[in-house]
C-alpha positions as CSV (number, residue, x, y, z in Angstrom):
1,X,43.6,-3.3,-21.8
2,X,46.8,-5.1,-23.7
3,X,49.6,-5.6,-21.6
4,X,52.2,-5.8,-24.9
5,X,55.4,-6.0,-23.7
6,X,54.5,-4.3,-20.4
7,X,55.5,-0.7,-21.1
8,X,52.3,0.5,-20.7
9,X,51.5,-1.4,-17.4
10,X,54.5,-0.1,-16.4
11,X,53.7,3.5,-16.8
12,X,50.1,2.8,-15.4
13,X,51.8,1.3,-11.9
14,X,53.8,4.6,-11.3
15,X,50.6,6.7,-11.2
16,X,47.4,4.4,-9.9
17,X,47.0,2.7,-6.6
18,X,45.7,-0.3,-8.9
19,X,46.5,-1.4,-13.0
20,X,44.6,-4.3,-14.3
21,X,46.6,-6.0,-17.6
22,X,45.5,-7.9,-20.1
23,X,46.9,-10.2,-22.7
24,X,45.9,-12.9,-24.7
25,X,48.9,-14.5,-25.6
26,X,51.3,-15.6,-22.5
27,X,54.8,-14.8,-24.0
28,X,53.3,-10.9,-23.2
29,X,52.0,-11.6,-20.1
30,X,55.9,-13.1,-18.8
31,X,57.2,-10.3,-20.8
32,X,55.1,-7.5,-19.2
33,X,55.6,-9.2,-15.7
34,X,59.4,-9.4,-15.9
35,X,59.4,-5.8,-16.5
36,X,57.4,-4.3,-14.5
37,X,58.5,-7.1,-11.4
38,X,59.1,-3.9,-9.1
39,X,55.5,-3.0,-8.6
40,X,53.0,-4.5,-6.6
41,X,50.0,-3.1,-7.7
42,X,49.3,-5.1,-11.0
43,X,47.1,-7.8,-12.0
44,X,48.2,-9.5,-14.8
45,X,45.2,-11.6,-16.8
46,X,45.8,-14.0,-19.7
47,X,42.5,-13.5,-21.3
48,X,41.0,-11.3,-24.0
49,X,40.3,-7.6,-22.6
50,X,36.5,-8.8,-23.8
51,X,36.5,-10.2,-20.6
52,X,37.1,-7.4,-18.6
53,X,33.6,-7.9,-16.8
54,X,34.5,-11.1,-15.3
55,X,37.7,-9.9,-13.6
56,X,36.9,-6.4,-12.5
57,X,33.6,-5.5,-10.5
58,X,35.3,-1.9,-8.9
59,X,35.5,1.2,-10.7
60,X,38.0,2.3,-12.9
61,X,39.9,5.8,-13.6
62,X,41.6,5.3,-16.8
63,X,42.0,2.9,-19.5
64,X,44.7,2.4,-21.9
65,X,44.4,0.1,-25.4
66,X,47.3,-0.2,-27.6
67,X,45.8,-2.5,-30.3
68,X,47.5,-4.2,-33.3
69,X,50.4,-7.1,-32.3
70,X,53.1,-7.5,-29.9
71,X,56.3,-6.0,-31.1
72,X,58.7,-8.0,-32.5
73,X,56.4,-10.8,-32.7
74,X,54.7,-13.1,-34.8
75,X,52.0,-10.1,-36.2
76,X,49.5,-12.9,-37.1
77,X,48.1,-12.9,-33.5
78,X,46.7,-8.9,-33.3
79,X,43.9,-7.4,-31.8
80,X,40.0,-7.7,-33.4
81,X,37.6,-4.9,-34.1
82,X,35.1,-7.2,-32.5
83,X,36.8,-7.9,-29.6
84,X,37.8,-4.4,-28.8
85,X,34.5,-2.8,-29.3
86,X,32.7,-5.7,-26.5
87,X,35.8,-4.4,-24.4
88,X,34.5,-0.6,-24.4
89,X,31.1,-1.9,-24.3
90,X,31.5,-3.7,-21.2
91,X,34.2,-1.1,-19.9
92,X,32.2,2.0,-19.9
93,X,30.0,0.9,-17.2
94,X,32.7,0.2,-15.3
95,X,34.6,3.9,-15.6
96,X,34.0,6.1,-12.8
97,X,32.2,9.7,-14.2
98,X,35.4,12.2,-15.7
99,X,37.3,8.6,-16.4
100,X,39.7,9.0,-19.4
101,X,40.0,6.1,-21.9
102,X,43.0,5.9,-24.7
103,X,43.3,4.4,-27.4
104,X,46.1,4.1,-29.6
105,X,45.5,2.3,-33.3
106,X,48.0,1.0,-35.4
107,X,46.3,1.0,-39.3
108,X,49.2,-0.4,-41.3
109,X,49.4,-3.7,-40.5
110,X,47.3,-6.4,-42.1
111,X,43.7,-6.3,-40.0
112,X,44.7,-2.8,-38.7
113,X,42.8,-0.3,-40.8
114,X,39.4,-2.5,-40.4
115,X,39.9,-2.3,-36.6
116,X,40.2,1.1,-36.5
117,X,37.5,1.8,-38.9
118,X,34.9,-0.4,-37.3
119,X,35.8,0.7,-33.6
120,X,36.0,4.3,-34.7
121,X,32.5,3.7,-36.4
122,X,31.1,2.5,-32.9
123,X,32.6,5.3,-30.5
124,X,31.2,7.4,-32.9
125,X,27.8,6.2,-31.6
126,X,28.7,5.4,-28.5
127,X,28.0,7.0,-25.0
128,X,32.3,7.7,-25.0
129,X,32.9,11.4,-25.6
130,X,35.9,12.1,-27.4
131,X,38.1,15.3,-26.2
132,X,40.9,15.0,-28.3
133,X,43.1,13.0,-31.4
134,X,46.6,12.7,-32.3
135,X,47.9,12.4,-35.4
136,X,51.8,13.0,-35.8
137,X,51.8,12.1,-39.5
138,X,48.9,11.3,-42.1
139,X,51.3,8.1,-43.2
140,X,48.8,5.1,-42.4
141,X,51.6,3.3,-40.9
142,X,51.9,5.9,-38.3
143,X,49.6,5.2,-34.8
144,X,46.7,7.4,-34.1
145,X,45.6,8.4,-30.5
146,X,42.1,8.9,-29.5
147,X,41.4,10.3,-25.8
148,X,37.7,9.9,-24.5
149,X,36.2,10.8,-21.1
150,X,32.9,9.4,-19.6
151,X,30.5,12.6,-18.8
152,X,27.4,12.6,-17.3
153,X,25.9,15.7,-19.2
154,X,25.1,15.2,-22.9
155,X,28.2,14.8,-25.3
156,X,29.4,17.7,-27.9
157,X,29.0,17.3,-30.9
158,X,31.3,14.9,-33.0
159,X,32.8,17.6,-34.4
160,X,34.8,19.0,-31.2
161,X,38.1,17.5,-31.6
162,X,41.5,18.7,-31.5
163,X,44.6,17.8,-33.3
164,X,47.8,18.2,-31.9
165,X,51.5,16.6,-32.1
């Protein structure tokens, strides 16, 4: 759902038949598509992953978001709490049933903590079922992982998650 600087995308392309990636900003869009030139299987879009809807009618298997900024890059250009929540919103009819949908946040950067405490805030109401968070260290600067899966059946309670390392 953020190309970055392709790493991702990268990974993605080894494992599906198909990876969609998307980018805002350009300079991560050559960046991504430079390394990952070997594979034929991705789409590369220079839009906002917002827009998912108007690029993708098929079903999808997995998503991946790594929010905050491109890495050694101007951090003034990151990723919104309101963008990323009309993302899911639009995504999750998209996601085939059992689909499994990542999200790593990056809370110490300026902008970060509200992201993740709004879009937290919204999957907490949301149809996503979380099966399981990451949390290496309880430094804020440190990324956090959330793993959800579309069900069919009724979600568990908000209470069954799992930490790990």
């Amino acid at each position: 759902m953020t190309c970055g600087k392709g790493n991702d995308t990268a990974f993605l392309a080894r494992y599906l038949k198909k990876v969609y990636s998307f980018d805002i900003q350009k300079e991560a869009i050559d960046i991504a598509r430079e390394r990952t030139k070997d594979f034929s299987n991705i789409t590369f879009i220079n839009d906002d992953h917002a827009t998912i809807d108007s690029y993708i009618e098929e079903k999808i298997d997995v998503a991946m978001f790594n929010l905050g900024y491109l890495p050694n890059s101007a951090s003034t250009v990151i990723t919104q709490a309101a963008s990323t929540i009309e993302s899911l919103k639009k995504l999750f009819p998209l996601l085939n049933d059992g689909a499994i949908v990542s999200i790593i946040f990056y809370r110490g950067h300026k902008g970060g903590l509200d992201e993740y405490v709004k879009t937290i805030r919204y999957l907490d109401h949301s149809p996503y079922q979380l099966i399981e968070r990451y949390l290496t260290y309880t430094d804020i600067v440190e990324p956090i992982v959330y793993f959800y899966k579309k069900i069919k059946e009724a979600p568990l309670s908000r209470s069954h998650c799992f930490w790990g390392k």
